[in-house]
C-alpha positions as a LaTeX table, in Angstrom:
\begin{tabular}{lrrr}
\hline
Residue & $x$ (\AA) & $y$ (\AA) & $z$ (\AA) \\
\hline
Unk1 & $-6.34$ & $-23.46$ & $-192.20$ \\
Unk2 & $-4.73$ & $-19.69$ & $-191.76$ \\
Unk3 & $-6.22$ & $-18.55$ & $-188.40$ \\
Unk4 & $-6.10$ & $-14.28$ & $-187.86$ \\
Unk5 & $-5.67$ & $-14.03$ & $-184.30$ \\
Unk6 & $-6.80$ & $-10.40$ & $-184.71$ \\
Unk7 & $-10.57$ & $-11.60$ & $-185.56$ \\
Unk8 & $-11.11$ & $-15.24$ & $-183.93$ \\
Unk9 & $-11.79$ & $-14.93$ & $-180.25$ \\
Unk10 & $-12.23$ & $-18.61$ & $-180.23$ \\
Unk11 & $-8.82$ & $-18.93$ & $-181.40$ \\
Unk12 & $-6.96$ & $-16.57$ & $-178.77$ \\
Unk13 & $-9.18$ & $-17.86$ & $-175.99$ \\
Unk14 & $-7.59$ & $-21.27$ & $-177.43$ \\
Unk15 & $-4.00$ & $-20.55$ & $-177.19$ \\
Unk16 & $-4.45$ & $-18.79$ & $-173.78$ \\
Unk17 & $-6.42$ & $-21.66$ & $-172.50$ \\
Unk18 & $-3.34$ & $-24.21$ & $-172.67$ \\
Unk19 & $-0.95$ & $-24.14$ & $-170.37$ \\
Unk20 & 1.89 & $-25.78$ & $-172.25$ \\
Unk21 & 1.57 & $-23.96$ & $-174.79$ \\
Unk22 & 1.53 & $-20.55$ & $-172.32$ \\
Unk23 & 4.90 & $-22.29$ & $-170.59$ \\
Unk24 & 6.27 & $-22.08$ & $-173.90$ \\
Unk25 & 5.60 & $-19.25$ & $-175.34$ \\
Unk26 & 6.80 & $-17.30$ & $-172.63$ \\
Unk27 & 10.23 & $-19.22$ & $-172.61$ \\
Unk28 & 10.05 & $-17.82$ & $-176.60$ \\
Unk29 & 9.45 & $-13.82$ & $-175.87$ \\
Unk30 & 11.44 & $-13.21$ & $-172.47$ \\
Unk31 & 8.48 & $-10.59$ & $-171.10$ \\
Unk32 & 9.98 & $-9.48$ & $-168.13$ \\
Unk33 & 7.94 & $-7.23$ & $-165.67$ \\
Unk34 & 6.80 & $-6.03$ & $-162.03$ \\
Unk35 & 6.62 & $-9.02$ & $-159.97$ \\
Unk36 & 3.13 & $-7.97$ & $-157.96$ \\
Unk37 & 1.18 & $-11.00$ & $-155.49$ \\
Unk38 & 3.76 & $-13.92$ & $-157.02$ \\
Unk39 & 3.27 & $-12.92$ & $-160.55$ \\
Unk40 & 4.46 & $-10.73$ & $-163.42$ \\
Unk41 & 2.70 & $-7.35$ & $-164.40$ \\
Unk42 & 2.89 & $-4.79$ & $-166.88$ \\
Unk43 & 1.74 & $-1.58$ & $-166.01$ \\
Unk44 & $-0.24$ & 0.45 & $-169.40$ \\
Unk45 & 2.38 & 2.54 & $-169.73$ \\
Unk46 & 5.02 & $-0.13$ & $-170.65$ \\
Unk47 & 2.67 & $-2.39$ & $-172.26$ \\
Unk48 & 2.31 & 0.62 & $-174.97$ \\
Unk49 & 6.38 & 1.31 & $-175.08$ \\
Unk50 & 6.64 & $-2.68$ & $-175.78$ \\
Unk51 & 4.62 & $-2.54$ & $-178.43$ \\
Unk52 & 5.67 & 0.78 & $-180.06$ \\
Unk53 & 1.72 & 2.34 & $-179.80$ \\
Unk54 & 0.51 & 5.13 & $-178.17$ \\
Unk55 & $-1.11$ & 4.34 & $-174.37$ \\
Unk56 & $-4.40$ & 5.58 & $-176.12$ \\
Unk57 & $-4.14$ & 2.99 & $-178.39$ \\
Unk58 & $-3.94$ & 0.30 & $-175.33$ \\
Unk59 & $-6.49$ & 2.24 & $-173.54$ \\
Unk60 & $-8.60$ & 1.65 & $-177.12$ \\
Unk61 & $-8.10$ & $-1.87$ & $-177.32$ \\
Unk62 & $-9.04$ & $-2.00$ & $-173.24$ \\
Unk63 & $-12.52$ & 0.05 & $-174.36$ \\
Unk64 & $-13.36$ & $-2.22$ & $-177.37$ \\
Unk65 & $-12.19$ & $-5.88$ & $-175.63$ \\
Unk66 & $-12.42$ & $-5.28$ & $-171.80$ \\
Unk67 & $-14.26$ & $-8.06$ & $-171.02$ \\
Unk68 & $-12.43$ & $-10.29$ & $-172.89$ \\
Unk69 & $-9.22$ & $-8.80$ & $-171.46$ \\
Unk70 & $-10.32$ & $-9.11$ & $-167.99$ \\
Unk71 & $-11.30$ & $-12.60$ & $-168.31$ \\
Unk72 & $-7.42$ & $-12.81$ & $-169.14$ \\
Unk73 & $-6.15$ & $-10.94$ & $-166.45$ \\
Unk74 & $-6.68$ & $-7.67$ & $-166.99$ \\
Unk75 & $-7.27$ & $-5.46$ & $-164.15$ \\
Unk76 & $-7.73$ & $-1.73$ & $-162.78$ \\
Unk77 & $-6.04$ & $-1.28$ & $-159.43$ \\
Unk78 & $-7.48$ & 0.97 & $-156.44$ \\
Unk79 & $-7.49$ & 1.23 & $-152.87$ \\
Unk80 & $-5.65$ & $-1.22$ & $-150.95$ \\
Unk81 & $-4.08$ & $-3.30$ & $-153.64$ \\
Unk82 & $-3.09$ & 0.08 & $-155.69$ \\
Unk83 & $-1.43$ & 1.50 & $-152.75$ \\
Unk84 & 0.89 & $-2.01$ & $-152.34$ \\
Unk85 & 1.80 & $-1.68$ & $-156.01$ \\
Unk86 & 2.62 & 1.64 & $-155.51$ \\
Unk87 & 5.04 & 0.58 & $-152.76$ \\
Unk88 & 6.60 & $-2.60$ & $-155.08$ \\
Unk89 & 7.13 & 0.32 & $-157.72$ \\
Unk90 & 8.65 & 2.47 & $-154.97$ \\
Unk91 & 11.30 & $-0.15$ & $-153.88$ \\
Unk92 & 12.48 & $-0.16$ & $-158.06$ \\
Unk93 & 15.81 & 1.16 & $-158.66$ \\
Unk94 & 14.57 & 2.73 & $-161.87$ \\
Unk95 & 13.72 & 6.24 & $-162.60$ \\
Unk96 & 10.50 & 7.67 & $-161.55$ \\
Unk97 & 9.86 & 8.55 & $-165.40$ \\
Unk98 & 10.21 & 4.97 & $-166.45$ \\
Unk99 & 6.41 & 4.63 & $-164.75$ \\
Unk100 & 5.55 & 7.81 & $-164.98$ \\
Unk101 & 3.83 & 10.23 & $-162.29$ \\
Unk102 & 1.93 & 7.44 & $-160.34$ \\
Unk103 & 2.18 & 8.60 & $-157.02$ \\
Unk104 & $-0.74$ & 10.82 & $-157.29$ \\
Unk105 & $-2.93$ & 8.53 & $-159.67$ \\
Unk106 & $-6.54$ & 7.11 & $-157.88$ \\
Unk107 & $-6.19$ & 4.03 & $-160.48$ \\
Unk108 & $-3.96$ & 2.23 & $-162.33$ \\
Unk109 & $-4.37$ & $-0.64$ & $-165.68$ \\
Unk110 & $-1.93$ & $-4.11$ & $-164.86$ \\
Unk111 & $-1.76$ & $-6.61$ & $-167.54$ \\
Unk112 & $-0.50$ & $-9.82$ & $-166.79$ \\
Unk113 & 1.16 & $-11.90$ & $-168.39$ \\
Unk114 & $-1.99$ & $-13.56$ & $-170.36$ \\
Unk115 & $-3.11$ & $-10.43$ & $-170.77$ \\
Unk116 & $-0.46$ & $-8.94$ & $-171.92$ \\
Unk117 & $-0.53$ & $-12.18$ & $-174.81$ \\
Unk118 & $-4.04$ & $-11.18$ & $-175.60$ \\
Unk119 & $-3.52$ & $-7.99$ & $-176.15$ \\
Unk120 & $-0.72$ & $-9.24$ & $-178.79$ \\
Unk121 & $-3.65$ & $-11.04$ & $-180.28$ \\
Unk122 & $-5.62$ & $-7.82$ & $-181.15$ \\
Unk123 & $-3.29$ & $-4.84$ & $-182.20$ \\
Unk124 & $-3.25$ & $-4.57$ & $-185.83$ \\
Unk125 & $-1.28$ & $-1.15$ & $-185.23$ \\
Unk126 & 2.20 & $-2.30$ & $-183.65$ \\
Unk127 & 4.49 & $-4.31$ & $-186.33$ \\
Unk128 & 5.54 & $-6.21$ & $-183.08$ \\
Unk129 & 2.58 & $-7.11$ & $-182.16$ \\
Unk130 & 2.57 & $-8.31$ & $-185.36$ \\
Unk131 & 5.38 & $-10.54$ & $-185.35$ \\
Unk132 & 4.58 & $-11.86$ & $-181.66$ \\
Unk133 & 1.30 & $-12.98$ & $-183.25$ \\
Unk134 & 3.07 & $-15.35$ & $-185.39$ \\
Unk135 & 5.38 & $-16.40$ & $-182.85$ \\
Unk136 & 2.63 & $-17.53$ & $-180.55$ \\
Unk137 & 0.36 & $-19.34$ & $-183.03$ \\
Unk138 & 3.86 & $-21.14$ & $-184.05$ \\
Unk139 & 4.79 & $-22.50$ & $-180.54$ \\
Unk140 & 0.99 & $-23.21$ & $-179.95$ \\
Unk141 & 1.01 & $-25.21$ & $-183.32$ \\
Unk142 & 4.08 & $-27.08$ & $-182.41$ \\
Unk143 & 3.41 & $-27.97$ & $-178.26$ \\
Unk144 & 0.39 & $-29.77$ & $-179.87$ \\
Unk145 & 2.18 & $-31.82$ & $-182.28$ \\
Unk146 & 5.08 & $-32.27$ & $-179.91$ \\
Unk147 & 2.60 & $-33.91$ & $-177.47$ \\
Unk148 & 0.44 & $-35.85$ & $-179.29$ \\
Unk149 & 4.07 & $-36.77$ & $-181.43$ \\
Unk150 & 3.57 & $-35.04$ & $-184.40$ \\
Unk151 & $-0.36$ & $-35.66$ & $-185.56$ \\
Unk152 & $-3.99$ & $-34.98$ & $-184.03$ \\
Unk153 & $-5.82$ & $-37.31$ & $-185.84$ \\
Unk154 & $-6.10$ & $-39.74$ & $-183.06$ \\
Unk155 & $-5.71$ & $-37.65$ & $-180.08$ \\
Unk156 & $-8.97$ & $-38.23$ & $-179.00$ \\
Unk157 & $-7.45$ & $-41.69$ & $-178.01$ \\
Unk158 & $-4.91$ & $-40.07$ & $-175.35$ \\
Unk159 & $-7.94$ & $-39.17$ & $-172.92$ \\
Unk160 & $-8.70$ & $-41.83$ & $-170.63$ \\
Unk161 & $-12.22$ & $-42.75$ & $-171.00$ \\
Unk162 & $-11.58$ & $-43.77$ & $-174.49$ \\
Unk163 & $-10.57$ & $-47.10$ & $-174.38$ \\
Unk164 & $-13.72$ & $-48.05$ & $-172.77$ \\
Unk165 & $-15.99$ & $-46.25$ & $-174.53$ \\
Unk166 & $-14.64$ & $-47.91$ & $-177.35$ \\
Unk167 & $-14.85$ & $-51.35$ & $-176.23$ \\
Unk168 & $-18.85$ & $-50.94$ & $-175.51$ \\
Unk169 & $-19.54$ & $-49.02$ & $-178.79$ \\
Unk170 & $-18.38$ & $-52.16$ & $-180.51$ \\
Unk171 & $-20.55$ & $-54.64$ & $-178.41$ \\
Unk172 & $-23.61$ & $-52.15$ & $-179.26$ \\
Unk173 & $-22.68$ & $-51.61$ & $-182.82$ \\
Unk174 & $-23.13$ & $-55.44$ & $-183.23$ \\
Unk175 & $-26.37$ & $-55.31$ & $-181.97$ \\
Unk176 & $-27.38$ & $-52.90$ & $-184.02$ \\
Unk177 & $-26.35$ & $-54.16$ & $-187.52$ \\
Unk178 & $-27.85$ & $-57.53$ & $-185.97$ \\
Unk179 & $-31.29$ & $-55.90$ & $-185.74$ \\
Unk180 & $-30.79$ & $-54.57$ & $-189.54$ \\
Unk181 & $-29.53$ & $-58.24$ & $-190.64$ \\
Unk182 & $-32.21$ & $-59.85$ & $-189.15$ \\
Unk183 & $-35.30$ & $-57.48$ & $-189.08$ \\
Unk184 & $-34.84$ & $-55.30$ & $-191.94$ \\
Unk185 & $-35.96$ & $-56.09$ & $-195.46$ \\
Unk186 & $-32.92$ & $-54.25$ & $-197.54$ \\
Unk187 & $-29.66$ & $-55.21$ & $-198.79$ \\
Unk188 & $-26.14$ & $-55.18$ & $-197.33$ \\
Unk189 & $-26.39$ & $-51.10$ & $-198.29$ \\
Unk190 & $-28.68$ & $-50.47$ & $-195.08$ \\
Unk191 & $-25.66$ & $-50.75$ & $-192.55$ \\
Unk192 & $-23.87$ & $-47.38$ & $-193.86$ \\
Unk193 & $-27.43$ & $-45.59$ & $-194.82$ \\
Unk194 & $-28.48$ & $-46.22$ & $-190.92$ \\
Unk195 & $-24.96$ & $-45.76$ & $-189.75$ \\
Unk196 & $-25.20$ & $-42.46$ & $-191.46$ \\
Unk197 & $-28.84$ & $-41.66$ & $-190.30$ \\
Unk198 & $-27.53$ & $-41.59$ & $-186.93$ \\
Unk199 & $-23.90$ & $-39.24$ & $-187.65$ \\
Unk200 & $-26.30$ & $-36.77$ & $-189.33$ \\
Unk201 & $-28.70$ & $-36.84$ & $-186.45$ \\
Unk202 & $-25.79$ & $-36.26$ & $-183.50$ \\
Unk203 & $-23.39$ & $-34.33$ & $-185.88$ \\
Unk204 & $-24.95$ & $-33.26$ & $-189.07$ \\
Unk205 & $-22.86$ & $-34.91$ & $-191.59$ \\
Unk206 & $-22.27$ & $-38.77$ & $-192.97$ \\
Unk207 & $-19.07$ & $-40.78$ & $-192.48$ \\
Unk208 & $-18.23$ & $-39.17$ & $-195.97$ \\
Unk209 & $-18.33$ & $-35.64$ & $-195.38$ \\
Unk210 & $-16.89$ & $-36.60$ & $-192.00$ \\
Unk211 & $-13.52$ & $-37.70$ & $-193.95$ \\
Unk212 & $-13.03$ & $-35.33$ & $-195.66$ \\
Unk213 & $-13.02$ & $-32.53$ & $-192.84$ \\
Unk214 & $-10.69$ & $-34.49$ & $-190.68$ \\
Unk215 & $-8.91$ & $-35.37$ & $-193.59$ \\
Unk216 & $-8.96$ & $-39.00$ & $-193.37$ \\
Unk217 & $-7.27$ & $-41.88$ & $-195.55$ \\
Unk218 & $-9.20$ & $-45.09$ & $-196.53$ \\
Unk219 & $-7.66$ & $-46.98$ & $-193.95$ \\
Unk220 & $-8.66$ & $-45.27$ & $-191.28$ \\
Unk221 & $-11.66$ & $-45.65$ & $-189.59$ \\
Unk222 & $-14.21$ & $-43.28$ & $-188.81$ \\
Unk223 & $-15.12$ & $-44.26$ & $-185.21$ \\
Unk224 & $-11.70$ & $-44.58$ & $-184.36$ \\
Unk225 & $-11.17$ & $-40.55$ & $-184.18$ \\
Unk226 & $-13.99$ & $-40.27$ & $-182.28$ \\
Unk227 & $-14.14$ & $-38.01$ & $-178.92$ \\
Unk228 & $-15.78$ & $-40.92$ & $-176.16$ \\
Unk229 & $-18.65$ & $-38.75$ & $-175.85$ \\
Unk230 & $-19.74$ & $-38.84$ & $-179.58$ \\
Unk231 & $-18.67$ & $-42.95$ & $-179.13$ \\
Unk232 & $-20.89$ & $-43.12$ & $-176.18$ \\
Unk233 & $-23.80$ & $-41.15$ & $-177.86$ \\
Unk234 & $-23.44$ & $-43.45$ & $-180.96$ \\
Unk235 & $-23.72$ & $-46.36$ & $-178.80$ \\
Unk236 & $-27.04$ & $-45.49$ & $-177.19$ \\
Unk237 & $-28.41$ & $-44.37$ & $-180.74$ \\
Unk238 & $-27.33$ & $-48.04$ & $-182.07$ \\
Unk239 & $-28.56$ & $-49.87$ & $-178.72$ \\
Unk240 & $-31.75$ & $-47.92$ & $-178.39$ \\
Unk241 & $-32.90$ & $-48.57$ & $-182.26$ \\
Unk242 & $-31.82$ & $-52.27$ & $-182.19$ \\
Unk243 & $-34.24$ & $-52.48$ & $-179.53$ \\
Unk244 & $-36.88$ & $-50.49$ & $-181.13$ \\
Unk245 & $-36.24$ & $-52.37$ & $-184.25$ \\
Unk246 & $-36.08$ & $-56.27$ & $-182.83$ \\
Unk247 & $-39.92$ & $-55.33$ & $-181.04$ \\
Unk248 & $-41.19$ & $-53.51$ & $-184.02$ \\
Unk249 & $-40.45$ & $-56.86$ & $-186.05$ \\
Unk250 & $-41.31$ & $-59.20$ & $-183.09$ \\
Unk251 & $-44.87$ & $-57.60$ & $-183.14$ \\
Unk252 & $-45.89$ & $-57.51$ & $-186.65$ \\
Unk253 & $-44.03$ & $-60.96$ & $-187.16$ \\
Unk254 & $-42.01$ & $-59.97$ & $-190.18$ \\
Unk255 & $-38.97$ & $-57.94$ & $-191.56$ \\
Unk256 & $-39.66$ & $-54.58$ & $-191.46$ \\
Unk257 & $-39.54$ & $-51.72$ & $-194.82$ \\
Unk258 & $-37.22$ & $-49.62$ & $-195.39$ \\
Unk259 & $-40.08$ & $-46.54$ & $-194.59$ \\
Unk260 & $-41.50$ & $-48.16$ & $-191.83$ \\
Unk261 & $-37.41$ & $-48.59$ & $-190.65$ \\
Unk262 & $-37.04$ & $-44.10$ & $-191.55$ \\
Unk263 & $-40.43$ & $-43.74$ & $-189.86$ \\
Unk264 & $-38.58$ & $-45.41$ & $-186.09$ \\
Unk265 & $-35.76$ & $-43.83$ & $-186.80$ \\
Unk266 & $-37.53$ & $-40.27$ & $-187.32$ \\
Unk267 & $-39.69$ & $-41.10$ & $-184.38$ \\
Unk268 & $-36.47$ & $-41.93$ & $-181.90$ \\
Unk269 & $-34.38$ & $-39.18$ & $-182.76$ \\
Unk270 & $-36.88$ & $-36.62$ & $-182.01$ \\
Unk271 & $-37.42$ & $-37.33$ & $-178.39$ \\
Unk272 & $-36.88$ & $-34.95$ & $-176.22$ \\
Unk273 & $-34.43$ & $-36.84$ & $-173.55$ \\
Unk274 & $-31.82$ & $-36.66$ & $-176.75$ \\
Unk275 & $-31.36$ & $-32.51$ & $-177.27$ \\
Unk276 & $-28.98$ & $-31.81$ & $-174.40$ \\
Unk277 & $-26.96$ & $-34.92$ & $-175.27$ \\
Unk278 & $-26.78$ & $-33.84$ & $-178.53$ \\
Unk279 & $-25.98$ & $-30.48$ & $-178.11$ \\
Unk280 & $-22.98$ & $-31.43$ & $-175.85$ \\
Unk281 & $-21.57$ & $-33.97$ & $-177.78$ \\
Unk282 & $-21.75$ & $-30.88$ & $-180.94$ \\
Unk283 & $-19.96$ & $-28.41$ & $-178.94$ \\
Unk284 & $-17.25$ & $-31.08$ & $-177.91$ \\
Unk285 & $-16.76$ & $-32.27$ & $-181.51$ \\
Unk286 & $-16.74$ & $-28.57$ & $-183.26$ \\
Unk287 & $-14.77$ & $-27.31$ & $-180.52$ \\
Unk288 & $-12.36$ & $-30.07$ & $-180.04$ \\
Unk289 & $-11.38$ & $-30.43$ & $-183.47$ \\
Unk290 & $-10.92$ & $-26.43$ & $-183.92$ \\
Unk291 & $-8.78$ & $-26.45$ & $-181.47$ \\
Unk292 & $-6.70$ & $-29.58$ & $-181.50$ \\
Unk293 & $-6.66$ & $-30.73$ & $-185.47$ \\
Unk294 & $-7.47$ & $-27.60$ & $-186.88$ \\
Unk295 & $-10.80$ & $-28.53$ & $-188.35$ \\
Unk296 & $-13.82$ & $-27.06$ & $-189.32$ \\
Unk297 & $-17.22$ & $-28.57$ & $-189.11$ \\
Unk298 & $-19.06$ & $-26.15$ & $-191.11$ \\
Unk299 & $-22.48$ & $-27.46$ & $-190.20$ \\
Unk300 & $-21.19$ & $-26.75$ & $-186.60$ \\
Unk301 & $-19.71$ & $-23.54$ & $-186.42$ \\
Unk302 & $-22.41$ & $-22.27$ & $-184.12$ \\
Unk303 & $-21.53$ & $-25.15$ & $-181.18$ \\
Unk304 & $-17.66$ & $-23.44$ & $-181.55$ \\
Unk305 & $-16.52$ & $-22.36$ & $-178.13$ \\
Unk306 & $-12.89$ & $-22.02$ & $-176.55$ \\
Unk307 & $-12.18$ & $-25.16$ & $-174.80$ \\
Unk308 & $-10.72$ & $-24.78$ & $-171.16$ \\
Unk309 & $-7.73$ & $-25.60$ & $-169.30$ \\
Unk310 & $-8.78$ & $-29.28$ & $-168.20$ \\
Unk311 & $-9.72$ & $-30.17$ & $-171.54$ \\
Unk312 & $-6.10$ & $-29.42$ & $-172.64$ \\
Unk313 & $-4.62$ & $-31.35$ & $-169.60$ \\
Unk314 & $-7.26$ & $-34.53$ & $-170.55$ \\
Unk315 & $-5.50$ & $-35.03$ & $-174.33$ \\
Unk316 & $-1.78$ & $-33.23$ & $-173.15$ \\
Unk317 & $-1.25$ & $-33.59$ & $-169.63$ \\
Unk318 & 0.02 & $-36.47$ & $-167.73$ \\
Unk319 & $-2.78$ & $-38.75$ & $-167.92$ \\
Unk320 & $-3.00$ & $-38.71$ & $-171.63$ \\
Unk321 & $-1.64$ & $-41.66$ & $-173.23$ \\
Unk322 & $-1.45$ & $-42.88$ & $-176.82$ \\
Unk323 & $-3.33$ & $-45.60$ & $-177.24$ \\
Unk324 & $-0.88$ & $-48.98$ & $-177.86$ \\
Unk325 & $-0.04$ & $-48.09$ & $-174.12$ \\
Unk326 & $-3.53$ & $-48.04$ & $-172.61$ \\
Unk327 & $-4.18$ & $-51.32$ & $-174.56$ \\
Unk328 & $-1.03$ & $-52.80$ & $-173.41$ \\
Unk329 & $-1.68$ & $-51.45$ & $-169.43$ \\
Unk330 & $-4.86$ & $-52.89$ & $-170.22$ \\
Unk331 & $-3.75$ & $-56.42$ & $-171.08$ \\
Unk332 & $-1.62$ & $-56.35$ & $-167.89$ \\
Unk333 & $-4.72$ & $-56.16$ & $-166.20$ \\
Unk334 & $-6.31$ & $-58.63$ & $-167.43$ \\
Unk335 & $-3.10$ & $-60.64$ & $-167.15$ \\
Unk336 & $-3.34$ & $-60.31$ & $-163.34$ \\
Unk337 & $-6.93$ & $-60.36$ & $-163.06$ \\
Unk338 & $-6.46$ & $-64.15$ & $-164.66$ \\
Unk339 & $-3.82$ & $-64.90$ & $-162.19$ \\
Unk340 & $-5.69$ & $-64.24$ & $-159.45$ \\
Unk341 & $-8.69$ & $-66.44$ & $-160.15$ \\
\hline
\end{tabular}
């Protein structure tokens, strides 16, 4: 979907969350500036000759998104840590007009470098701005696809808790559609209406609706593009019913009914223990897939939040992996663990 930078704060938070994508984009522009404490600045002034504004535009954009800005680095020098910019400025063979009068100022504005990025992200004035914009959502576009080689649909599999989480989903799933073969009094249909029961209850939407958001082909299967905390959540759903279930049957001595099944099922997913759980694993999904595959869970948008700097390192840094390679280090395990018995 088109994102607009200039009205998605989830989005800029997004790009200026991920560190590749940051290492890249500022290979792309070349911002050069005042290297202050180990780091790049930009001081207001040339901020607003970069982008061909007024410095009472930046100081507009500061007024309206200052919080936002300072979360990214934006800051207002005084005392101390004025006075030893003043001195790095000082030691600059350029022209004192270049930075203006600052000798005399009690304050001055620094952008760094992610600052400087989101204010990029929110002038609709500057034609430059305009262009960066594009620049950055391209390079943070194509570091995803470059490291999960070339598609999201599976990069929940790259984090390393998802191997196992999908192992034990499978041993609970089977218990679960064991309680419906051998308690429940329905046909073969009751395995994706209960299935389904429990999506809607964590997520809000069926395996259906589910492909189609994420875009999904027949052959690929649902569970499989799951984060491991929605796989974990579905297992305790499937393990906790199966249990509820197999007593429920066990006591009255016969299959159950389809409404005495809904009536369980209403019962379970109303307790209280599951709301934070649930809540969680709805911010992860929503947020996750905004971010990484570009997807919108419309019955979600309210769980949307930028996701942080370790959640791009857990599906793009070192220690994600695709997942043919955690199966096959995890056969080599096993291999060994064999051996030594």
């Amino acid at each position: 979907m088109a994102k607009d930078l200039t009205v998605s704060q989830v989005d800029r938070q997004n790009i200026l969350n991920n560190p590749y994508a940051l290492d890249e984009i500022r290979k792309g522009i070349g911002v050069s500036g005042i290297i202050f404490k180990g780091r790049p600045i930009l001081l207001k002034e040339q901020v607003a000759e970069f982008f061909e504004v007024s410095e009472r535009t930046i100081e507009n954009y500061v007024s309206r998104f200052e919080s936002e800005l300072a979360e990214n680095g934006y800051a207002v020098l005084k005392g101390k840590y004025l006075q030893e910019l003043k001195l790095v400025i000082a030691q600059l063979d350029v022209p004192e007009t270049v930075f203006g009068n600052i000798k005399r100022t009690p304050q001055l504005s620094i952008f760094d470098y992610r600052a400087f990025l989101n204010l990029a992200m929110l002038i609709t004035e500057s034609e430059k701005a305009r262009v960066l914009r594009q620049v950055i959502l391209d390079i943070a576009i194509d570091t995803i696809n470059r490291k999960t080689g070339g598609g999201t649909k599976y990069i929940n599999q790259r984090e390393e808790e998802f191997l196992a989480s999908w192992f034990e989903e499978e041993n609970y799933r089977k218990q679960f559609t064991d309680a419906l073969k051998n308690h429940v009094d329905m046909g073969n249909a009751k395995y994706a209406i209960y299935t389904n029961r429990i999506y809607v209850s964590i997520f809000k939407e069926d395996a259906q609706e589910y492909r189609r958001i994420l875009k999904l082909h027949e052959k690929d299967t649902v569970r499989d593009t799951f984060y491991s905390e929605i796989l974990d959540l579905v297992a305790a759903y499937e393990v906790g019913m199966a249990e509820i279930i197999t007593r429920k049957a066990e006591s009255l001595g016969r299959k159950l009914t389809a409404h005495e099944l809904d009536s369980l099922f209403l019962e379970f997913e109303q307790k209280a223990h599951w709301k934070p759980l649930v809540q969680k694993a709805r911010m992860k999904m929503a947020s996750r897939d905004m971010a990484f595959r570009d997807a919108l869970h419309l019955q979600l948008q309210e769980y949307i939040a930028p996701i942080n700097p370790d959640e791009f390192e857990r599906f793009l840094g070192e220690k994600s992996k695709e997942l043919h390679e955690r199966l096959e280090e995890a056969k080599e395990v096993m291999k060994r663990l064999k051996e030594r018995d």
